[in-house]
N, C-alpha and C positions, 0 to 999 in steps of 0.2 A: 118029399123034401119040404121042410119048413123054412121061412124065411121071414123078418122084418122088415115093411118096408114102412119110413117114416120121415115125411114131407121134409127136405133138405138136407137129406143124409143119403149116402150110398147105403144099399143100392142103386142110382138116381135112374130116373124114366126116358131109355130110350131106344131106340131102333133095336138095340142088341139084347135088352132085357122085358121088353113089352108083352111080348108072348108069356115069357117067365111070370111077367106081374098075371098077366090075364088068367093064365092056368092055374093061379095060388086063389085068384080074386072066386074061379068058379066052382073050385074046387073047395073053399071057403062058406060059398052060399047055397052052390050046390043047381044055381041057374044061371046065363051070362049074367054081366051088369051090364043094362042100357044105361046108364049115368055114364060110366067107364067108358061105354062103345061110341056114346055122341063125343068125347073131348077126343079122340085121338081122329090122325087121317085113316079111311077106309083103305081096308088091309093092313095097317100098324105093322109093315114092316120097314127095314131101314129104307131101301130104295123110295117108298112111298112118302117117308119122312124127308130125305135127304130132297126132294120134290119139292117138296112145299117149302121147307123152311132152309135149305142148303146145305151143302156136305159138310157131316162133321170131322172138325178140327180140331186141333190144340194149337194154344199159342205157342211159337216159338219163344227160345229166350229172348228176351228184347233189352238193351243196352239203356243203361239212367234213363230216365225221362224218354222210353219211348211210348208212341201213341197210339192207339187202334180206337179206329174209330167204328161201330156197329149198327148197322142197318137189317130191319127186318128179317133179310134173307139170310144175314151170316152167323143165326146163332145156333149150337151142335144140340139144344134139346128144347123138349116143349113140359112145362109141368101139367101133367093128365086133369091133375084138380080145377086150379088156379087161371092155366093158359099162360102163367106166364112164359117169358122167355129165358131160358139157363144159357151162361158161356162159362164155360171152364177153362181152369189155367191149370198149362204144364208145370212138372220143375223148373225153376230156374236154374243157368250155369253157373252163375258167379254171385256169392254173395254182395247184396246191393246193388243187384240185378233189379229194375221199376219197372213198373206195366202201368198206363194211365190210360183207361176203358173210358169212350166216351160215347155216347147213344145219338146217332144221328135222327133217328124216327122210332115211332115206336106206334102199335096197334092196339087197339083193344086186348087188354085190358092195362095196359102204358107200364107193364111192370117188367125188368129185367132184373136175373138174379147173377152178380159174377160169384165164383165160388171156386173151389179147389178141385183138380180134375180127381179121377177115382185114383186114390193113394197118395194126392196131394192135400194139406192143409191150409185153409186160407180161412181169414174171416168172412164171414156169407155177407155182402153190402147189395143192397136193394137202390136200383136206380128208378124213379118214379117220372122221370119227365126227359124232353129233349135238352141235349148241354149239359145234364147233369155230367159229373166225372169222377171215377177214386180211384186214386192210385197206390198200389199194393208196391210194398219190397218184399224180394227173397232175403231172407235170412238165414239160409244153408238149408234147411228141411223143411220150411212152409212160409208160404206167401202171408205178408203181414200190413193192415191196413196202415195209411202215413194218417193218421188222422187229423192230423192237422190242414191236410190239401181237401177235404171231406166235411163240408160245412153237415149242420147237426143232423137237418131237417132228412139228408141224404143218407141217415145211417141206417143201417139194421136197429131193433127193439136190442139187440146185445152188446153191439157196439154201444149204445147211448148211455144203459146199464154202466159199461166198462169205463165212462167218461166221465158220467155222474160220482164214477166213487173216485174220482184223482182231486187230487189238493191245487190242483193249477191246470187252467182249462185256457185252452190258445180262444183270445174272441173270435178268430176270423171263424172260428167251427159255428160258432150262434150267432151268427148272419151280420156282423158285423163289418166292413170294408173299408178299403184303404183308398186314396185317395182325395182331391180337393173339390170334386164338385157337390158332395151329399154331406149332411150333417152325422154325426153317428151319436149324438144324444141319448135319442132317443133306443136306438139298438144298444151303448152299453149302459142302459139304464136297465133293458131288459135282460140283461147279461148277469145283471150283480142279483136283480131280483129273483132268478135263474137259481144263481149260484151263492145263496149270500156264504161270506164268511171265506169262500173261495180264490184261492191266486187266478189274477187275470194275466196271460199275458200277450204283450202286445208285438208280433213281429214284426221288421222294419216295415217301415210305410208311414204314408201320412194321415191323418185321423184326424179329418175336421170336427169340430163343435160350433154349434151356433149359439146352444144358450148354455148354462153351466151345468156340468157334470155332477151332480148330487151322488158323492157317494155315501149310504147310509147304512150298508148291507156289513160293515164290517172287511170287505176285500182289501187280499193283499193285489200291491201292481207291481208289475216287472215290466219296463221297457229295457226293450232289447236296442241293440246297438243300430242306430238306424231306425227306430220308430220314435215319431213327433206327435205329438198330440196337442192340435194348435187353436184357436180362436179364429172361427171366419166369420163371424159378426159380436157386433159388439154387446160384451152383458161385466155382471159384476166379478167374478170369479173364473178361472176356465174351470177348476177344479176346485170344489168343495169338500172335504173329506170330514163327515159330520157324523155321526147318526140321533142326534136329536137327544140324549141321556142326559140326566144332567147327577145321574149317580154313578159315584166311581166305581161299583159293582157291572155295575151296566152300559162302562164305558168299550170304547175297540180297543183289547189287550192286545200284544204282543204281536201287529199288525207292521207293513211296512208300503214303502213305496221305491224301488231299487232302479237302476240305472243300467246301462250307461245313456240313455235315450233322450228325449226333450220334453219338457214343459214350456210352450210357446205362445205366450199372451197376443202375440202378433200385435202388438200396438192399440189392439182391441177389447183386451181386458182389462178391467182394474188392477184387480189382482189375478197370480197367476194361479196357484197356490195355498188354499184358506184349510188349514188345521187346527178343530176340536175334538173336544171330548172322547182321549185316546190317552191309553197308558202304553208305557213301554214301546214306544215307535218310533221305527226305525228308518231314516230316509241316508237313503247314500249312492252313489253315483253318477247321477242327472245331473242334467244342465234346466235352469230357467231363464226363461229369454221374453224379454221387450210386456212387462207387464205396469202398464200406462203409471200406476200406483205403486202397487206394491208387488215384490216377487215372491215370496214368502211371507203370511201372514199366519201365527199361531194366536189364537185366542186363547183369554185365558183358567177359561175351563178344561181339565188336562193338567197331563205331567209329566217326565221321562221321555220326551223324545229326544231320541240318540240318532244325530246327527253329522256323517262322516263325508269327504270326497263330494263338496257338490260348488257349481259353478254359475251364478248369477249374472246375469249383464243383460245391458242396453246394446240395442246395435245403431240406434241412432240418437241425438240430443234435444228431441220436438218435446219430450217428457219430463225437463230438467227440476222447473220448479215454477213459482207464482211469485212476481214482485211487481208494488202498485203503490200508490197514498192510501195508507188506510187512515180515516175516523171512526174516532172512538169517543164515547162519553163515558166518563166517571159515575162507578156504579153501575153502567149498565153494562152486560153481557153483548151488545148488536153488533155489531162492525160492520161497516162500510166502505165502499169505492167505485169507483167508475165501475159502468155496467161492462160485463166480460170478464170481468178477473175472477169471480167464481164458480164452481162448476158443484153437481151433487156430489162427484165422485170426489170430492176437498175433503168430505167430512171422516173426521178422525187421523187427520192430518195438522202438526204441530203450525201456531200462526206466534209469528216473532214481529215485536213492534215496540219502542217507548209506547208505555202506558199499558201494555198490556202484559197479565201476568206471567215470571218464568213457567215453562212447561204448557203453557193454556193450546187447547187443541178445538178445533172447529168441530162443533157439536151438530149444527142445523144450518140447513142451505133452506135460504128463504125465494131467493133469485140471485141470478149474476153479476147483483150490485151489493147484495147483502147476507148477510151470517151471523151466527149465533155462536159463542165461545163459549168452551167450560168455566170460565171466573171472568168475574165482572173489572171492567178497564179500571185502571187506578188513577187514568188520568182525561182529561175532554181534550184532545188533539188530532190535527192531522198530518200523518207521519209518513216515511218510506216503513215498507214493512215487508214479511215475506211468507209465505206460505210454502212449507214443504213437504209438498207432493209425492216425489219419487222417493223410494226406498226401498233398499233391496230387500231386507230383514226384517221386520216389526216381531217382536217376539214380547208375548202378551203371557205365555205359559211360561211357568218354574217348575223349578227341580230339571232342568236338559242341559245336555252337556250336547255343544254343537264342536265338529274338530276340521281340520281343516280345507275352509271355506272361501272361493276364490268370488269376491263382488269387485264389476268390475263397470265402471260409467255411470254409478246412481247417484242421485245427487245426498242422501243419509248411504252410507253403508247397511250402518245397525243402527235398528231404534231396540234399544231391551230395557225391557218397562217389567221386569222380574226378577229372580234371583236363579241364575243359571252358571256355567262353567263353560269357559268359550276360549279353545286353543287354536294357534294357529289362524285367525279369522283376517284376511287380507284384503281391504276394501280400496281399487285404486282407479282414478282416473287417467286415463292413458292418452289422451290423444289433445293436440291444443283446441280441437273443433269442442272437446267435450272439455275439456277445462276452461274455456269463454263461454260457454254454456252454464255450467253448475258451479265453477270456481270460489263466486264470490259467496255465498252462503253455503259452501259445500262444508259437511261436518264427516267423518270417518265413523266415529264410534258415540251416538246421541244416548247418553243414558242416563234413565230415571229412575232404576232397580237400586239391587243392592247383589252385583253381579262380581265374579272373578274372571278376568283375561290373565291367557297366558300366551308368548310369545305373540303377541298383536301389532298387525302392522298399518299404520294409516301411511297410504304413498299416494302424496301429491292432493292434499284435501288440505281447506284453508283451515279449519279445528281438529288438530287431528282427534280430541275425547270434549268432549261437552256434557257437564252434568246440568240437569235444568228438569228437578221434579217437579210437580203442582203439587206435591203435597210434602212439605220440611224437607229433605232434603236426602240425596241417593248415594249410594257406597261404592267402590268400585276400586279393587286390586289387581295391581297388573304386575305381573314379573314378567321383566325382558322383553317391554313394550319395544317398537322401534315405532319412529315418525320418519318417512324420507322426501324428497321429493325431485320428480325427473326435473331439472331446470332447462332440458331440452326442450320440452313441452311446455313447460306451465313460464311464461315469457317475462322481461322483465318486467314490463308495464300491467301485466296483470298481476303480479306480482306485488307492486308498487301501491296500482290502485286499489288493495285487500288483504295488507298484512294477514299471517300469519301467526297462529297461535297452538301452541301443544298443547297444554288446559285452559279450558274455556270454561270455567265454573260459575256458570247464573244460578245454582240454588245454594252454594256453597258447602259442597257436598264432599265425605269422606272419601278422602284420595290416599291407596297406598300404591306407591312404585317403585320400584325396584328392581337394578341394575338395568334400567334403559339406555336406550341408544338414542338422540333424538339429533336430527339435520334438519336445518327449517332454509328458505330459497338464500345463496351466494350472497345477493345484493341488496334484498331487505329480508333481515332477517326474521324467522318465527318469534314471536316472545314465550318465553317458556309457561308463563301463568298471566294467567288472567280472571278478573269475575271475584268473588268472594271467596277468599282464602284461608280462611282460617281452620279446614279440616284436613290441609293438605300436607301429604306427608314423602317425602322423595329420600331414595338413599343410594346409592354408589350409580349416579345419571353421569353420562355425559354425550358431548357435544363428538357427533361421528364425522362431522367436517367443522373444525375449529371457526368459528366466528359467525356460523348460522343461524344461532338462538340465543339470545337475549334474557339474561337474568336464569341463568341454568347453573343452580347449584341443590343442595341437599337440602331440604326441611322437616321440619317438625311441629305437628297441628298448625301450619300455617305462620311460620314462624321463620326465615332463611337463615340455616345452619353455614359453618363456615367461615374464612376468612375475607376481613375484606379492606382498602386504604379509606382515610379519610383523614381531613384536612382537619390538626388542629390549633388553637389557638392559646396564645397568653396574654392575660390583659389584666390590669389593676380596676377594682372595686368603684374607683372614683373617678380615676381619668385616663387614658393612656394604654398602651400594650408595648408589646416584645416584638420587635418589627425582625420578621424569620429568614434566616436564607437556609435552617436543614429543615426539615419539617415531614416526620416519617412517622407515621401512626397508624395504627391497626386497631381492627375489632375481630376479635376472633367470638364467635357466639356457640356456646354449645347446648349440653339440653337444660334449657332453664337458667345458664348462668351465663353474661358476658365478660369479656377481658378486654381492656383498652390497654394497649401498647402505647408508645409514645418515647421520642426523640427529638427534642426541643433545640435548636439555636438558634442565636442572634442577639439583637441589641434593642435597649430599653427605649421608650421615645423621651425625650427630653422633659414630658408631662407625665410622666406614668407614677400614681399613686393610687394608695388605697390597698384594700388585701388580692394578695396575688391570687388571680385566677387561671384553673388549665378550660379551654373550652373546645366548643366541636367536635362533641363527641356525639355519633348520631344514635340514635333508636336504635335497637334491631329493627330489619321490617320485618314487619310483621305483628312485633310485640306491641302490647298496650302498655307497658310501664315497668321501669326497672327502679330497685329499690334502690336505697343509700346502701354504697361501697364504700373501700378503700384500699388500699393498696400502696406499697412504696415508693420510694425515688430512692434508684436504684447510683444515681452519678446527676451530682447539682455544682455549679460553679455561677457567684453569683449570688447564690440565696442558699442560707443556711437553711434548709428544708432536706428533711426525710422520711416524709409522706405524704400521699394524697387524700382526701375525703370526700364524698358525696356522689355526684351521677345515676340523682335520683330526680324521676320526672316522669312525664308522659309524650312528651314532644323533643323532636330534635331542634335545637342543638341542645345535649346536656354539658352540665358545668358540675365543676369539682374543688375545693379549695386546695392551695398550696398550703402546709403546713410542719412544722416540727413538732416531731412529738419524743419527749426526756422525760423518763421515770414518771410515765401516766400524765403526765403534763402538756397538754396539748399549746403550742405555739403559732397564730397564725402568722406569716411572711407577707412581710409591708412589702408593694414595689414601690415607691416611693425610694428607698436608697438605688435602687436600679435602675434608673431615669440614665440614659446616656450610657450606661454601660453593657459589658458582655454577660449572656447570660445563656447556662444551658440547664436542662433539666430531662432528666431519665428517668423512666419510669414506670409504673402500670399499675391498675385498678377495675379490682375486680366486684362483678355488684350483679342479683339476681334479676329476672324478668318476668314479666308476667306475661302468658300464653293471654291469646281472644278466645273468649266463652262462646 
């Protein structure tokens, strides 16, 4: 009879087939093997085996998570070669039926093999030390390893094979662990170096770091529901997602970082969050939490990260921002103040002051009294000023489309300092602890780009959009912006003491919006614009609680479209005017052209001489100068006059002449016979403007 017999396969070695081996082994060489004769017990039969090493068994089925634990004596074979120790497992009865093998002690030579009984299949896993553990499920016809419960070091040479070729590797297999008292730095550094290019993922548990997470390997992450990955001492990043390339060939394509889990600065990182040199990436479903600076940081090497479902916030207000007297001198770049007010981790954080330029951002920490800016002061003063620190978003990289993004307690929402597409982005402070915190210099949406928002909502931020680039001037379109704000929280005295503004434009930067909703607080209200207006452009806006916002109507390059009353005047050349009791007048401005209205009565003053004038007719705001008009009088009693002329100038109040005009013959109208008498005049005049360059 011929047979194979081959180390970890049945036939396996024992009691009942040893004889069998032996008679194939001599009958093979043709003399016993002493090799053979020393590994086994003298006599190799069961009885003598079942002696030394215990009766052999089979597991029963055993229920989820049950356990057996193994000692010397209870395993059913001995390997003749090796010495190790074999235990075999029965069928299971129920699919997802577990068996969790764990080795209480172990002899020379420390090696236990669990494995599939003869007609069962299982994967062969080798246990090498005491406390090691793996646990198998049935899956209706053979036991199958969880390998995920099976850190790496504990596998078979086939298992690791099997693990090395999966596209997403669980850390806790490559010695990584959960909990707050060890750092795991250092272990998923060796994880990506491991695995580069490989999905890591993390299941629920806590995952400290001490110093920052360098990832350089190209890995994808997947936090599972339930797994945090947090900061337990202080550094600049918790999470660096880099690999050093500075060619777009050579950058992380098509890589992600997915949710629903945590990114948690604990108060102890800068940033939580730092994104380079990465095309096509994808972040969606996380949460980031409590990152001293910033929550997300892209720099802006890179392009195309697709950004969906993610949720930013503060949990407390210790992070809010930096306000102090700063000096500044003209010409130079230094800035100054009381020692404490600056810290290293400032730099690259926007500093706002008279004298100092829009957009200017702290370059260099010299110490806690001094700092270096990107543009030199334009003035020698000392001032209140403010440095802002906290921000949820800095977005450094273009071409991304981020969608919708819940920030919540930062004191910037968004800084985007690029040209990206940003839907649904909701920046809001919630609580009156954190609006006496960050209120008075809180901005919603800080932009320096030349960026598109859509449906954007600033709730309860003193600006809800601020453009302010340091280099000419930043773009920004928005459809169906809304501005709201809780007047539960945000009180009136804080309110009072830091008016409220929808556009804040310090660099006087292209603004398109359209059909907004804007609410600024009950009892002082937002002003609708503010800053340098001349690129600013509004069309079908209004006001979602009547009386909240201040100067809210349509424009055009900086121009306010629409109707509006003003107060006008009649008065003679020389002496005197039209003393009024109707006095109804309109400017209606449209694109590039205005219309003055006007419904005149009343009576002459006893002095009034000289050529009849209409006046008080104001500017448009916005415009620099409207040319010479004219237009009719439409109903005169009083003054034979049937037109007006002029309301050209650059300054309000402009003026127009009264006059008749017969077969090209122009007439001016003396008030002089109108001294003491009734006089009405009807009318309008129309005349072009001129837009600010």
């Amino acid at each position: 009879m011929s047979r194979t017999w081959v180390n970890g396969s049945p036939p396996f070695l024992n009691a009942d087939n040893l004889n069998a081996l032996e008679a194939d082994v001599t009958t093979a060489l043709g003399v016993p093997d002493a090799a053979l004769a020393a590994r086994v017990v003298t006599g190799a039969t069961a009885t003598a085996l079942n002696a030394t090493y215990g009766p052999r068994s089979t597991f029963a089925a055993l229920s989820t998570a049950a356990a057996l634990t193994l000692s010397p004596g209870s395993f059913d074979q001995v390997d003749a070669t090796s010495g190790s120790r074999i235990r075999s497992l029965a069928a299971g009865t129920n699919v997802g039926d577990e068996i969790t093998v764990k080795v209480s002690a172990l002899t020379s030579p420390n090696t236990v093999i669990v494995q599939g009984d003869t007609g069962v299949t299982a994967v062969s896993v080798t246990l090498t030390s005491v406390n090691q553990a793996v646990t198998s499920v049935w899956d209706g016809s053979k036991w199958v390893i969880k390998s995920r419960d099976v850190p790496k070091g504990y596998l078979d040479a086939n298992t690791v094979a099997l693990l090395a070729n999966r596209d997403e590797i669980n850390v806790l297999d490559w010695g990584v662990t959960t909990g707050t008292s060890t750092s795991q730095t250092t272990a998923l550094n060796a994880v990506c170096a491991a695995n580069p290019g490989k999905g890591l993922l993390f299941p629920p548990g806590d995952y400290r770091l001490d110093a920052t997470w360098n990832i350089t390997t190209n890995n994808n992450i997947r936090l599972a529901s339930g797994a945090r990955i947090y900061a337990g001492a202080a550094m600049d990043s918790l999470i660096n997602y880099d690999n050093g390339q500075a060619a777009a060939d050579n950058f992380s394509w098509d890589k992600q970082i997915v949710g629903p889990g945590m990114l948690d600065g604990a108060l102890l990182a800068n940033k939580v969050l730092t994104i380079a040199s990465v095309l096509r990436f994808a972040l969606e479903g996380f949460t980031v939490k409590d990152g001293i600076y910033r929550g997300i940081l892209t720099k802006s090497l890179g392009a195309e990260i697709l950004a969906r479902n993610l949720r930013i916030y503060n949990s407390g207000a210790t992070n809010s921002h930096k306000s102090a007297t700063l000096t500044t001198t003209s010409g130079s770049a230094t800035v100054t103040a009381a020692g404490g007010t600056f810290a290293s981790g400032d730099v690259g954080s926007p500093i706002i002051a008279s004298g100092i330029p829009v957009g200017a951002t702290i370059t260099g920490f010299t110490d806690s009294g001094t700092v270096t800016i990107s543009a030199n002061a334009t003035a020698s003063a000392s001032v209140s000023g403010s440095v802002l620190t906290n921000i949820g978003i800095e977005s450094n990289m273009g071409d991304c489309q981020w969608d919708d993004v819940i920030i919540r307690d930062t004191t910037v929402g968004l800084w985007d300092k690029a040209s990206n597409l940003w839907t649904a982005i909701h920046p809001w402070l919630g609580t009156t602890a954190q609006l006496t915190a960050r209120y008075p210099v809180s901005v919603a949406f800080l932009v320096a780009g030349a960026s598109k928002f859509v449906l954007p909502t600033a709730d309860s931020y003193r600006y809800a959009f601020r453009s302010a680039s340091p280099t000419g001037y930043s773009t920004m379109r928005l459809i169906h912006g809304r501005c709201t704000v809780n007047s539960g929280q945000l009180t009136t005295g804080l309110a009072a003491a830091s008016p409220g503004v929808i556009f804040d434009l310090q660099d006087g930067g292209v603004v398109h919006t359209v059909a907004g909703s804007w609410q600024g607080h009950p009892t002082t209200p937002h002003a609708f614009l503010a800053g340098s207006t001349i690129r600013f452009n509004a069309i079908n806006n209004n006001d979602s609680n009547p009386g909240s916002v201040t100067g809210l109507s349509d424009y055009k390059r900086g121009v306010k479209m629409g109707t509006t009353s003003f107060a006008g005047t009649l008065f003679g050349a020389t002496a005197g005017s039209v003393s009024l009791s109707t006095n109804s007048c309109q400017m209606e401005v449209r694109d590039g052209i205005v219309v003055y209205s006007f419904v005149l009565v009343g009576t002459g003053t006893a002095d009034l001489a000289g050529v009849l004038w209409l006046g008080g007719m104001p500017l448009p705001s916005g415009a620099t100068a409207t040319s010479t008009g004219s237009g009719p009088i439409n109903y005169a009693i009083g003054a034979d006059a049937n037109s007006v002329i002029g309301a050209n100038g650059t300054a309000s109040p402009l003026t127009a002449r009264i006059e008749k005009n017969s077969g090209g013959n122009t007439t001016q109208i003396s008030g002089t016979p109108l001294a003491s008498q009734a006089v009405q005049i009807w009318g309008s005049i129309m005349c072009a403007f001129t837009y600010p360059s």
